[in-house]
N, C-alpha and C positions, 0 to 999 in steps of 0.2 A: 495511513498505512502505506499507500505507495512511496512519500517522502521516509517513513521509514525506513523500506525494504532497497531505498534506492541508496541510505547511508551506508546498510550494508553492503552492499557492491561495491562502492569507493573505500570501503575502510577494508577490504579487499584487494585492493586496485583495477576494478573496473572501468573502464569507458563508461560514462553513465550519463544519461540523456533524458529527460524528464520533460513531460509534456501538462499543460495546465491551461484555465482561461485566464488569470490573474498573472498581470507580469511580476508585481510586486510579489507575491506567492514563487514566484519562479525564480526571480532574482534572491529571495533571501534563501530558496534552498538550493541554489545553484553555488551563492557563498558558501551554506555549510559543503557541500559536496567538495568542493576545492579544497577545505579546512580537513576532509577524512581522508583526502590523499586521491582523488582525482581532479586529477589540474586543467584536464579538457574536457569539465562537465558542462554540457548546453541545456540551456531551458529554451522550449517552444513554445510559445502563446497557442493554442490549438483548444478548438471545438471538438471533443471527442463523439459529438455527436453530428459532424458534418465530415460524410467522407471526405470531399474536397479536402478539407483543411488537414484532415488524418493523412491522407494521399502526399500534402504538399511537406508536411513535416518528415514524413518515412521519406521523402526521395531527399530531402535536405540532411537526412541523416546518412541518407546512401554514397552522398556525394562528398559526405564530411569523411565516412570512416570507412565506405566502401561494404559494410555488412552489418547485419545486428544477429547476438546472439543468442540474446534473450528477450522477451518482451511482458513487463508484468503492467495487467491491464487492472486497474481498481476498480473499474464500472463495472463490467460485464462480459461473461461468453464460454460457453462450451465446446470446444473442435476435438476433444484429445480424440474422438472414434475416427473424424476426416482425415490427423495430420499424422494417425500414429503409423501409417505406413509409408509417410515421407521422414521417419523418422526423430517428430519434432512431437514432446511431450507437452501436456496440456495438463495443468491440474489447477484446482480452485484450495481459498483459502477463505476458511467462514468465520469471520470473525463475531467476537459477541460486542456487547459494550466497550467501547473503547472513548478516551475523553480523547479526541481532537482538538485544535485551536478553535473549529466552529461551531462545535460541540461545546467546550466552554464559554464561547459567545454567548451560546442559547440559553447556559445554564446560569450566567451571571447575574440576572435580574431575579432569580427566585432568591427570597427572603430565608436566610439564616441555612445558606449552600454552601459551601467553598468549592465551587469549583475545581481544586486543584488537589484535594482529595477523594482519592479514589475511593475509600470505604465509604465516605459520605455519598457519592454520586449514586452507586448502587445501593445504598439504604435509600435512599430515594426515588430511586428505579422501581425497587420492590414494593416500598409503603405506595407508590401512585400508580404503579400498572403491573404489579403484579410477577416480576420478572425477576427470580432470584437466582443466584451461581454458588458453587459449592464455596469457590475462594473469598465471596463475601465482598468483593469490590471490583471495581470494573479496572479495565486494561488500559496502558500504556501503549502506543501508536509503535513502540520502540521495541516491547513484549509480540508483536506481530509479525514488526518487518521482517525480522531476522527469518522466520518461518517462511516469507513469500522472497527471500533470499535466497534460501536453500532448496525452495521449487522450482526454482527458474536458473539454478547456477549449475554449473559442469560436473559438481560433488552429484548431483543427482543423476543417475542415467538409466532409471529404471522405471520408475515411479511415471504413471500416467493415466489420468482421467481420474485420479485423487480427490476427493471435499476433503482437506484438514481443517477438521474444527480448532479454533483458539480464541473460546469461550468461556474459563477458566469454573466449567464443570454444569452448564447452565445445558447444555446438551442430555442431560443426563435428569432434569428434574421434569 
């Protein structure tokens, strides 16, 4: 989702900066981000669970571009009630099933999946744990981003402390 929501910003023309533990993970979407039309996009190697390391990448961002003006966090957190009277909007995006690249990892080794079908993933979501959506297959990493785009981009300037579901109807059953 976050490598999603971060094509959008560059096929935008954002500055766009992306943080990961895997370099190789970072490197290859730091090429796509170049390829959507942000030419000074950086990957950090960062522990998002070591402030340090969080500390040491925000100030190396500081000093590259002097300000950030969006920040979409994919792990975790709620602030919109702390920040909304410094003026900085805060919302969440609930995503449902979605097939990731580590996600199709997981799913590769079950007998007679394709992983790269969505209809199939969710009928097999449903037949094994019970988890069904109105649209009948699960999501696109690409079906999301755009959504944690437009919560975090300048188009918005209202909207705060927000849950958008993009579940495709599974909220509902």
């Amino acid at each position: 989702m976050g490598r999603a929501a971060a094509e959008c910003f560059a096929a935008d023309g954002a500055r766009v900066a992306v943080m990961a533990r895997s370099q190789d993970t970072l490197d290859a979407t730091v090429a796509a981000l170049k390829k959507l039309g942000a030419p000074d996009a950086v990957g950090l190697q960062v522990d998002l669970f070591d402030a340090v390391s969080v500390d040491a990448a925000l100030a190396e961002l500081d000093q590259r571009w002097g300000s950030l003006n969006a920040l979409v966090n994919s792990v975790s957190k709620n602030l919109s009630q702390s920040l909304a009277p410094e003026g900085i909007l805060v919302n969440t995006v609930s995503p449902g099933t979605f097939v990731s690249e580590s996600f199709k990892a997981a799913l590769a080794p079950i007998p007679d999946l394709d992983e790269n079908d969505l209809h199939a993933v969710m009928r097999y979501i449903n037949k094994n744990f019970g988890h069904h959506v109105f649209l009948d297959r699960a999501a696109d990493p690409s079906e999301i981003g755009p959504v944690i785009a437009f919560a975090a981009s300048a188009r918005n300037t209202y909207m705060t402390g927000a849950n958008i579901n993009v579940d495709g109807g599974s909220d509902f059953t």
